[in-house]
Every structure is written in structure tokens, then in C-alpha cells.
C-alpha positions in Angstrom: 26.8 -2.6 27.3 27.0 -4.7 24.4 24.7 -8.1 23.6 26.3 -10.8 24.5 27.5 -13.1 21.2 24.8 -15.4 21.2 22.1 -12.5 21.5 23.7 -10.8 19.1 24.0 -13.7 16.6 20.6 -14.2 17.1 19.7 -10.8 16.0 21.0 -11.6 12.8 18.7 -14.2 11.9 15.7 -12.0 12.1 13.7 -11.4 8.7 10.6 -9.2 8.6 8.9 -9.0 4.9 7.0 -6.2 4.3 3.6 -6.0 2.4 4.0 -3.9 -1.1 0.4 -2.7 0.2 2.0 -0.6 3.0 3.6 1.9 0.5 0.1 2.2 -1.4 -2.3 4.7 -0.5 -4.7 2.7 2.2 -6.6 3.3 4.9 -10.3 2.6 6.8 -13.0 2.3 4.5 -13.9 5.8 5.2 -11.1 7.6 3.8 -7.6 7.0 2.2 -5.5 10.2 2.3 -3.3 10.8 -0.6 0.7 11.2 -0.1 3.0 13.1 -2.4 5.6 10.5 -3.9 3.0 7.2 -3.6 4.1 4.4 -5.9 1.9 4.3 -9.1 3.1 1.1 -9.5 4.7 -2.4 -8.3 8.2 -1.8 -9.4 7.5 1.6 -7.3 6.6 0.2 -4.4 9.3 -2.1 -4.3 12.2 0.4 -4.7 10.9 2.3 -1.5 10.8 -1.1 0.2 14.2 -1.4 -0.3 14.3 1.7 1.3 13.7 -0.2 4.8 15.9 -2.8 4.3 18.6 -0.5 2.8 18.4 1.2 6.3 17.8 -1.4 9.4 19.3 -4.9 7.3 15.9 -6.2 8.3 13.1 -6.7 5.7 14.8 -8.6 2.5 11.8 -9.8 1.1 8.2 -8.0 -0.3 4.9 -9.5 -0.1 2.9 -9.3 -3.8 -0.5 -9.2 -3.3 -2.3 -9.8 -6.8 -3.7 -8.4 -8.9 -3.1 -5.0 -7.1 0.3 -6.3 -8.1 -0.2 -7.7 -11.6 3.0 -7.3 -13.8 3.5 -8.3 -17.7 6.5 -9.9 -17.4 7.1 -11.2 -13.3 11.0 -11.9 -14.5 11.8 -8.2 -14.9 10.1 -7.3 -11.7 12.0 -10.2 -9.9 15.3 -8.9 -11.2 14.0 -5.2 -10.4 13.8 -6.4 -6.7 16.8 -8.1 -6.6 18.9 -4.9 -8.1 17.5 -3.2 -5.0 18.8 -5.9 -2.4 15.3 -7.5 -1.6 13.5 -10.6 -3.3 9.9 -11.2 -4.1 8.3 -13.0 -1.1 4.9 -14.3 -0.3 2.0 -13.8 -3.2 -1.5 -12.8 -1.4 -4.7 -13.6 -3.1 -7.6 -11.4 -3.4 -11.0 -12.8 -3.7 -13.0 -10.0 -1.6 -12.4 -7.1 -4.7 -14.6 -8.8 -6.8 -18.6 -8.2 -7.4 -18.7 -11.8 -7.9 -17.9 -12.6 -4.5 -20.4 -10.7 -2.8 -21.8 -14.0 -1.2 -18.4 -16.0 -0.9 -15.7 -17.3 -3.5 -13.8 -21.0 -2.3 -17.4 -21.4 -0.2 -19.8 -20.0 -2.7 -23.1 -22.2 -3.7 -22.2 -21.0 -7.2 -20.2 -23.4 -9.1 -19.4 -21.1 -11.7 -18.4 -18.2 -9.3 -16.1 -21.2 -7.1 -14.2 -22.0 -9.9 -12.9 -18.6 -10.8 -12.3 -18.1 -7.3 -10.3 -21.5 -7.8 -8.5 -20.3 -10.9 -7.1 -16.9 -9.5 -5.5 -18.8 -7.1 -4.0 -21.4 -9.5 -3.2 -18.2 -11.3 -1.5 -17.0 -7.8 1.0 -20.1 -7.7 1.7 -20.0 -11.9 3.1 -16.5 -10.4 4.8 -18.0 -7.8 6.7 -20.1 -9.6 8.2 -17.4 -11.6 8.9 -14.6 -8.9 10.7 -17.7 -6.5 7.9 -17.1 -3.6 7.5 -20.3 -1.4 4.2 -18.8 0.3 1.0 -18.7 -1.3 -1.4 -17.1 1.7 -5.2 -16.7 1.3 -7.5 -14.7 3.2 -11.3 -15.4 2.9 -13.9 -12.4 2.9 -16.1 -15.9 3.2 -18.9 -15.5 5.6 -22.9 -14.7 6.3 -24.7 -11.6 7.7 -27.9 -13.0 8.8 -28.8 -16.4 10.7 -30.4 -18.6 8.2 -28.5 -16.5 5.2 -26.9 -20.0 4.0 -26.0 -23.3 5.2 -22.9 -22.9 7.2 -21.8 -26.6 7.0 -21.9 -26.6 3.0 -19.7 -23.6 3.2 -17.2 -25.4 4.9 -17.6 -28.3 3.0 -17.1 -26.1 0.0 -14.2 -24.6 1.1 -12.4 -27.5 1.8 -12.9 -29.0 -1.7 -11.5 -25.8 -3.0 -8.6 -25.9 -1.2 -7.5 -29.5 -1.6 -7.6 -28.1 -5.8 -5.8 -25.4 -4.7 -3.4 -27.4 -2.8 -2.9 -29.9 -5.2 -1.3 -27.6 -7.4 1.0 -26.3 -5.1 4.7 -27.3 -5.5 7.2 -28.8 -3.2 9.0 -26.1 -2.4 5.8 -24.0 -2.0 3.5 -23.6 0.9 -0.4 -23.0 1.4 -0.9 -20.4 4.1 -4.3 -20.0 5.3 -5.4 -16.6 7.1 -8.1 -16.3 9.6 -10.2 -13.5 11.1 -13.2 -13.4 13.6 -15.2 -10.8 12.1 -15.5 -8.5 8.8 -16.7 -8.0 6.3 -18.9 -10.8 7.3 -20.8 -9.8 10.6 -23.1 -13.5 11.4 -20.0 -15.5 10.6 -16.9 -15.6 8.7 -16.0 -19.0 7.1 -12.6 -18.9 8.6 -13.0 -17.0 11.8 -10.4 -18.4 14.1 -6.8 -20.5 14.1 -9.1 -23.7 14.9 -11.3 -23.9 12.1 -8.1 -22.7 9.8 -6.0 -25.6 11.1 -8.5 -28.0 10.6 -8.4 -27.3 7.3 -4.6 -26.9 6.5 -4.7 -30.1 8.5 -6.7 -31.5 6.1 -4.4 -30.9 3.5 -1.5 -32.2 4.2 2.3 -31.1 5.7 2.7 -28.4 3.4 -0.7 -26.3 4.4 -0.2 -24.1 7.7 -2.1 -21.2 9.2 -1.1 -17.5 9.1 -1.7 -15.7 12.4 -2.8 -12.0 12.2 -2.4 -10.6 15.2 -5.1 -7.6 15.0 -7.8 -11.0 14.4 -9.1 -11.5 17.5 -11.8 -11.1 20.1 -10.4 -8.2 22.7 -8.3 -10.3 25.3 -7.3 -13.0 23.2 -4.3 -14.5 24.4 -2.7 -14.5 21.7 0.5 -15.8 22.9 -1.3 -19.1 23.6 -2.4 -19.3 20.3 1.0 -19.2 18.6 2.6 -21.6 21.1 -0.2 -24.2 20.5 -0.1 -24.1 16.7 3.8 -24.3 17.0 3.4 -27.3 19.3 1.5 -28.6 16.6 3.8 -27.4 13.7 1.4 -25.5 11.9 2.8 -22.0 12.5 3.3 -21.0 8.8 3.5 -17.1 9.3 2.8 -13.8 11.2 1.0 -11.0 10.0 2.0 -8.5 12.4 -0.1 -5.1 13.3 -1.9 -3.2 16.1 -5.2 -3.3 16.9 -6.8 -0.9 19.4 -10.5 -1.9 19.2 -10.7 -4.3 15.6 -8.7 -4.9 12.8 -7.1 -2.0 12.8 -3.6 -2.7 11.0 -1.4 -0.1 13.2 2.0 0.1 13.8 2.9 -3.1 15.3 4.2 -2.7 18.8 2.5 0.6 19.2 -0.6 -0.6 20.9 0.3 -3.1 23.4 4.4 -3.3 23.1 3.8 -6.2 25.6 1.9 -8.5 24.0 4.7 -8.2 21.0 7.4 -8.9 23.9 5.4 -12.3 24.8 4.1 -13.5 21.3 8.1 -13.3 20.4 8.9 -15.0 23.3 6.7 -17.8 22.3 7.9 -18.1 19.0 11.4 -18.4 20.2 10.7 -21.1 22.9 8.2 -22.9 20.7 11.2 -23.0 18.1 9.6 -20.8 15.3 12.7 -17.8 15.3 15.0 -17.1 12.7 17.1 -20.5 11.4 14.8 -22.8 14.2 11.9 -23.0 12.2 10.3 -22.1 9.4 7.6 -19.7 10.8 7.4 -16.7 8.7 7.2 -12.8 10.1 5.3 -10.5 8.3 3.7 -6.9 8.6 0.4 -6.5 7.4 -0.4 -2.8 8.5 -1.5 0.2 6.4 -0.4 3.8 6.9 -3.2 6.5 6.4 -2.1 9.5 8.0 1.6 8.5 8.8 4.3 8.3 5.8 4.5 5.3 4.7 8.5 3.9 4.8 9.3 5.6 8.3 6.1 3.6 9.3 7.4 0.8 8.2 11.0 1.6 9.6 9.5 2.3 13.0 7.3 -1.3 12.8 10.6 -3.5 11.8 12.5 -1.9 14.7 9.9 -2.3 17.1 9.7 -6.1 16.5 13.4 -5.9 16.3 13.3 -4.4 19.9 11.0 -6.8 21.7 12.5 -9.7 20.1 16.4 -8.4 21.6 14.0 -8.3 24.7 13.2 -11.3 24.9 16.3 -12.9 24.3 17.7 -11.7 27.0 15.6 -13.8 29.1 17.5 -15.2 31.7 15.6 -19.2 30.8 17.7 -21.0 33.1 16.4 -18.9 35.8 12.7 -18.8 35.1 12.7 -22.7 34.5 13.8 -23.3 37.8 11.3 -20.6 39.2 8.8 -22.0 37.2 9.4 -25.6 39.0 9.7 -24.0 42.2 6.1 -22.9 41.9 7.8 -19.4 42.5 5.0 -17.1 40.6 6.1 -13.6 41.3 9.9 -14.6 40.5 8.9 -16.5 37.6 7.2 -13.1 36.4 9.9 -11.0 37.8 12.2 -12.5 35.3 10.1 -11.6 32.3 9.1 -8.6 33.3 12.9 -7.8 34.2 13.7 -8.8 30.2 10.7 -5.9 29.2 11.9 -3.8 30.8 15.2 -3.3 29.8 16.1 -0.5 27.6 18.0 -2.3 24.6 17.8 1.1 22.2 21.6 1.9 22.9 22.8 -1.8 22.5 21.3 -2.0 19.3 22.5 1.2 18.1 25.8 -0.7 18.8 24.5 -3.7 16.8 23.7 -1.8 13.9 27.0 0.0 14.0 29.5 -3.1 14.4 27.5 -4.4 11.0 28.0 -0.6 9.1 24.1 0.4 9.6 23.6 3.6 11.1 23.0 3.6 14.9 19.4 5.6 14.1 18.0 4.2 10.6 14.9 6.2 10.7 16.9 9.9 11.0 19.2 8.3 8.3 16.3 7.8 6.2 15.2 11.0 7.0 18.0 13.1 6.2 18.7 10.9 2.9 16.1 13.2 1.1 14.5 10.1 -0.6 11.3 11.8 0.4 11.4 14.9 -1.3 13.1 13.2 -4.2 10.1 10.6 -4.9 7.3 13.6 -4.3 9.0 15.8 -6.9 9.7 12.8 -9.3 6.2 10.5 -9.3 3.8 13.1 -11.0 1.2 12.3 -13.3 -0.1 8.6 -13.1 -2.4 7.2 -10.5 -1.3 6.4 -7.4 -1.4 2.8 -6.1 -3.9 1.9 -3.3 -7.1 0.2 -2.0 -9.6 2.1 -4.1 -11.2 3.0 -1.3 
């Protein structure tokens, strides 16, 4: 059986960009396995980007994450991605790379070491404006080991006068995303560790500064899905960085730990008003592939959020909003776990047909031999990745 219309139209409005990192060689901190055919540079990992979107219609944009992604000329690799059906999307700082910031950058005592932080960032939106990326999102290594280590409240205080330069540069069109995460690499405390602390200080900022959810960030039984509704209800939802997290930060597949929690952030979003042309909430992976290739793990994560969210339209809302006023709990449940469970593989292989995709991207990939033709072409060079 087919989606209804307004399912199906819905579908359509679903954009997942994908993070140039993914196609790099990266991994835990313990070891990053190699992979034949790894993109030695950014206009590499772009093209096998396009791969993804070229197959499933469903990641037109990649994530630049400088300077891992540092180009001469950000024009050519603009056209580049354009040429391959995909645009240049949100630019991610890095201050967490560098020996200077072994003790902070935005919150760092050292004025000297503050500003550079400062300037890679103003460096970040001078590259924004010429790649066409609205995002700018920044993720803080910021943080202590030991009680006593430094003065927690200075850091914040810090940070916040970095930002508002930061922020001041930003353009109109642009946006300020700020990332969070509750532990690592700082283990006392991490200057940003949760979506409070980062939405009081997007809040701070003004309308165009919002918070970036990652949802492998959290304490074990979260609920996340709180989370996102709140900062929606607040309108401070800028975007998702989506993964799977088994014990930490682990940046798996997304949907491959706990499908359901995918199921009911998505549902979330699309009540709350942040899906597709509703809102301006942006999805994202954020996930590395160590022992898995690289674009079918990134095929299999953009259909999997693809699946949940074709689950949870088919909520039957009416319904659970009269349960739900009832007081009728196990009916009220009932009706979302009736919308889980229901298999919607074959009705999106229908989907994908009707719009000339094939029914099964990942065995079209597969069987397009793009693999073996990148592993026998990209010899000699280095290999992009973490470094670690």
C-alpha cells in the first residue's frame, strides 16, 4: 500500500546533510583503520557525497569542517559541489586540534590564545560567505579535569564575550550554532556540557544564535525527546547532529542503537514544528565509520532517519489527541507504538520508484562499481582523516 499524498509529500521535504568527515578515515582515539579509495582531499570527499544523494534524493548539502577542509580557492570547490548535485552546507570550527588549546580556546585565561581562537572563527564565516553556508556551528573542547583546575565562572564569562565577537560578525542570512556535550575531552567539566548552558548563551546573543543537539551527548537515559521539544517551544532548535551512542559519544550509525528513540525525537520535531518546510531546524549526521565503508554507512544512516520519520507520520494525531484528553494511557501509547511498528520498507521502495530512484539505493550503489573504481583510482597521496 502506497503513502497517502500528504505522507508522501511530506517525504519530500526531508534534507539530511552529511559531514565531509564521514568519508575520511576516522575512528576512536585508539585506532583509525585505513580504507582503499579514502578521499585525499575535500573535492574527494565531496564527489563520494554525492554518491548518497545521487542514490536516495536525500542529502543535498555537505558539512565543511575547517581546516581539515581548507581549500585555496572556496569558489571552485563550491562549483565542484554543485556539478555533483549537492551544495556546500554548514562550516564546523575546530578549536580542540590545536596545542594551544590544551586549556580552553573562546574560555581560555590567555588573552593571546582567545583571540586566535576568536579569529579562526571570524576566519570560519569569511569562508561562509563564499561557499553560500548559512550555519556556522561550534563545538567547544572547553572544559577542566580537576576541581579547583580554574575558575569555572570566568570561563563562562569568557566564553560569552567571545561569542558575542563572534556573533557580531555573523551576517544576516547566517546563523551561529552552538554544540554541546556532557563530557570529553574534559572529564571535571566541560564549558558547554548541556542544551541549558548552550541556550543561555545563544540566548544571549540574539535571534540569530541557536543550539545544535547531538544526540550521542548525553547522560545514559536522557530523554532526549524532551529536550528537542523544549528548545523548539522556545525556538532555539537550530540543528541535529544525528548518531548512535551505545555507552558515550560514540558517533554510530544513527538509528542502529535505539531505532526508537529516533522514531520519537522525529516525532517531536514534527509536532514541535521543526520538519522539512515548518521550520528552520536543520538535520545533520555527525557519525564516523571505522570498520564499515564509509558511503553505504552513510546510505544506510539517511534511510534509517528516512524510515522513522515515514513512521512517524503516519501517526494517526487525531486519534492520540483525543486519547490523550481522555486520560486513555495505554491507547494513547497504543497509537504510537502502532506507527513504530509498521513496516514502511515496501512503501518507500514505492516512493523512491514513482520519483525514478531505485527501490533499493544501497544495492544500486553497490552494484554501480563506484567502489572498486575509487580504490583502483586514489593511489599515492595521503588519505584524509582525524590524524588519529
Amino acid at each position: 500500500m502506497a503513502f497517502a499524498p500528504d505522507i508522501a509529500s511530506r517525504l519530500e521535504e526531508q534534507a539530511i546533510e552529511l559531514p565531509s568527515w564521514a568519508f575520511g578515515n576516522s575512528g576512536t582515539r585508539f585506532k583509525v583503520f585505513g580504507t582503499p579509495g579514502t578521499p585525499r582531499d575535500p573535492f574527494e570527499k565531496i564527489a563520494d557525497a554525492a554518491q548518497v544523494n545521487k542514490y536516495t534524493a536525500l542529502s543535498p548539502s555537505v558539512a565543511l569542517h575547517i581546516p581539515w577542509d581548507k581549500v585555496d580557492d572556496y569558489s571552485v570547490l563550491r562549483k565542484h559541489a554543485e556539478d555533483l548535485g549537492v551544495k556546500l552546507g554548514t562550516i564546523n570550527s575546530n578549536t580542540f586540534q590545536d596545542d594551544d588549546y590544551k586549556l580552553g580556546s573562546l574560555a581560555h585565561r590567555d588573552d593571546r590564545i582567545r583571540r586566535k581562537a576568536i579569529d579562526h572563527h571570524l576566519e570560519c564565516i569569511d569562508i561562509m560567505d563564499q561557499t553560500g553556508s548559512r550555519d556556522l556551528k561550534i563545538w567547544l573542547a572547553d572544559g577542566t579535569n580537576y576541581a579547583g583546575q580554574d575558575d569555572m565562572r570566568g570561563r563562562q564569562d569568557r566564553m560569552a564575550e567571545s561569542l558575542q565577537e563572534i556573533y557580531a560578525r555573523i551576517g544576516e542570512n547566517q546563523r551561529l550554532v552552538l554544540e554541546y556535550k556532557i563530557f570529553e575531552p574534559a572529564f571535571y567539566h566541560m564549558d558547554v556540557p548541556d542544551w541549558g548552558t548552550s541556550y543561555a548563551q545563544v540566548a544571549a546573543l540574539g535571534e540569530r544564535a541557536t543550539v545544535c543537539l547531538d544526540t550521542g551527548h548525553h547522560a545514559p537515559s536522557t530523554n532526549i525527546e524532551f529536550i528537542v521539544m523544549q528548545l523548539l517551544r522556545l525556538g532555539k532548535l537550530g540543528s541535529f547532529d544525528f548518531n548512535s551512542r551505545n555507552y558515550a559519544d560514540d558517533d554510530l550509525i544513527v538509528g542502529a542503537a535505539d531505532p526508537f528513540q529516533l522514531f520519537r525525537i522525529i516525532n517531536e520535531v514534527i509536532v514541535g514544528g521543526g520538519f522539512g518546510k515548518d521550520g528552520d531546524t536543520a538535520f545533520m549526521l555527525d557519525q564516523c565509520h571505522n570498520i564499515e565503508d564509509k558511503i553505504p554507512g552513510q546510505i544506510r544512516s539517511v534511510l534509517n532517519v528516512q524510515e522513522m520519520t515515514a513512521r512517524a507520520l503516519l501517526i494517526d494525531r487525531e486519534a492520540l489527541t483525543a486519547a490523550q484528553i481522555e486520560g486513555d494511557v495505554l491507547k494513547a501509547n497504543g497509537i504510537m507504538m502502532d506507527a513504530f511498528y509498521t513496516d514502511v520498507r515496501a512503501d518507500l521502495a514505492q516512493w523512491r520508484e514513482s520519483r525514478g530512484l531505485p527501490t533499493d539505493p544501497m544495492a544500486a550503489f553497490l552494484a554501480s562499481g563506484y567502489l572498486a573504481k575509487i580504490a583502483e583510482e586514489r593511489v599515492g597521496g595521503v588519505q584524509a582523516g582525524w590524524g588519529a
